[in-house]
Phi, psi and omega in degrees: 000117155276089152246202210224131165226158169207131158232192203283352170267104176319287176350324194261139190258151167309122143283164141256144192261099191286170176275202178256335204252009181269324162313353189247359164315127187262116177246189190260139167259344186224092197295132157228107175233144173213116201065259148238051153299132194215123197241016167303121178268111279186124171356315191294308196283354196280300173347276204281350160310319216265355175303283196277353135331289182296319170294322179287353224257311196298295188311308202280310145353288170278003160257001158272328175247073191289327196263088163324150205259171112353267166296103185287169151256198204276313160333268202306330176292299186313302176299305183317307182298336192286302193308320164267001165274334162291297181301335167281359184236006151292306198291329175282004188203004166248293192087195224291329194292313171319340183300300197298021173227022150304308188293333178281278195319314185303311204285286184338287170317308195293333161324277162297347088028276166324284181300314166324284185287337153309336155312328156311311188314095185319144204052010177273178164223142159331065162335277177323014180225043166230134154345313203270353161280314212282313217265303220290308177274324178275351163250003109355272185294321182292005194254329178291304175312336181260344149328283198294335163319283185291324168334271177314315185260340207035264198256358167325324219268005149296346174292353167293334201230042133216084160007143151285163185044054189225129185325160164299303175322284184307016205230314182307308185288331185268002182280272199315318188303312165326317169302266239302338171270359185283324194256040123305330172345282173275012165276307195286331191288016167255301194307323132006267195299318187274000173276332213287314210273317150326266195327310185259355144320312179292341206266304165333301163277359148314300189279341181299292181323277192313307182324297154323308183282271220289020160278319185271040129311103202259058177233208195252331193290306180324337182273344208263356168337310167323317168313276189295352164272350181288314158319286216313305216311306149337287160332302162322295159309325162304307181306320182299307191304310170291001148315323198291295188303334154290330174293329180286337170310303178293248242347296207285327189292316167307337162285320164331321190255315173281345182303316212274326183308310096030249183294325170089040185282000000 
């Protein structure tokens, strides 16, 4: 929705008011199609490069500077801290057999991590808030796991969608339910991450928009703007914590899922 305002004051020039949901626009910055194909590069993608830049940026950063202190500094602390938060929701929820999938959870976390908080970044954009990114890595991570599944178990690993000891009867009602919810999984761990990250975006321009429109009011009513920007403000802050908390949020159900894989639970 677009409008136009004018008032009485020259000094304020016409703006526009975008919707809320136009911030999740995916554009093109560099159109390229070829037949009916479309290979254009596009905001999303500018993202998620300057993402995975920025991540390669780290690892190689801390392996030039490999010798670690006593006393971290503020780097070496950040890595130790990311690296035991992994490695603990590896070791809780796997045990010893998980360590060798530390580097898939670290990349993962770091990811969603990443994008999350660059999406904070004003005029910047959400990876995590468009579905078919969100839906695309979490069914991803389900197809490598049930790889690593069949692998380890072959056709054993059907014993996920039947309990032991449980009766013939009782086995007609618990198979399907046992499917349709294992191959929900990676439908809620995408849609999960991608309601979280939508919803308080959206709420974030919403309230900015009012802030704004009742600044251009040329009335008694215009001082009172402050109110909804000390929200927004709030609001933010509430948005970093929950970037933090849903990336850690996928992580832990992907170790969880990898757990069911794993151990054969």
């Amino acid at each position: 929705m677009v409008r136009s305002f004018k008032g009485s004051n020259p000094f304020i020039p016409n703006y526009m008011v975008f919707t809320p949901l136009e911030q999740f626009q995916i554009i093109a910055l560099i159109p390229l199609k070829f037949l009916f194909l479309d290979f254009s590069f596009t905001n999303l993608l500018l993202i998620s490069i300057c993402t995975c830049l920025f991540f390669f940026g780290i690892v190689i950063f801390s392996m030039k500077n490999s010798s670690f202190f006593f006393i971290p500094h503020t780097w070496q602390y950040l890595i130790e801290i990311t690296s035991d938060i992994v490695s603990s929701l590896l070791y809780d929820n796997i045990n010893e057999k998980g360590e060798k999938y530390f580097p898939l959870i670290s990349v993962i976390f770091f990811f969603v991590v990443l994008v999350n908080l660059i999406g904070l970044v004003p005029y910047s954009f959400t990876v995590t808030s468009h579905l078919i990114v969100t839906v695309t890595m979490s069914f991803s991570i389900f197809i490598g796991i049930n790889i690593i599944c069949i692998k380890n178990y072959k056709m054993h690993m059907l014993s996920l969608f039947l309990p032991s000891n449980t009766s013939f009867g009782l086995a007609l009602l618990l198979v399907p339910i046992e499917f349709v919810s294992y191959i929900f999984k990676p439908i809620s761990l995408g849609v999960r991450l991608f309601a979280n990250l939508m919803a308080g975006h959206t709420l974030l321009k919403v309230i900015i928009g009012f802030s704004w429109s009742m600044l251009m009011l040329e009335n008694v009513v215009s001082i009172f703007h402050f109110i909804p920007f000390l929200v927004v403000v709030i609001l933010y802050g509430l948005e970093l914590g929950v970037a933090l908390i849903q990336a850690y949020v996928f992580t832990i159900l992907t170790c969880i899922y990898l757990n069911d894989g794993i151990n054969l639970h």
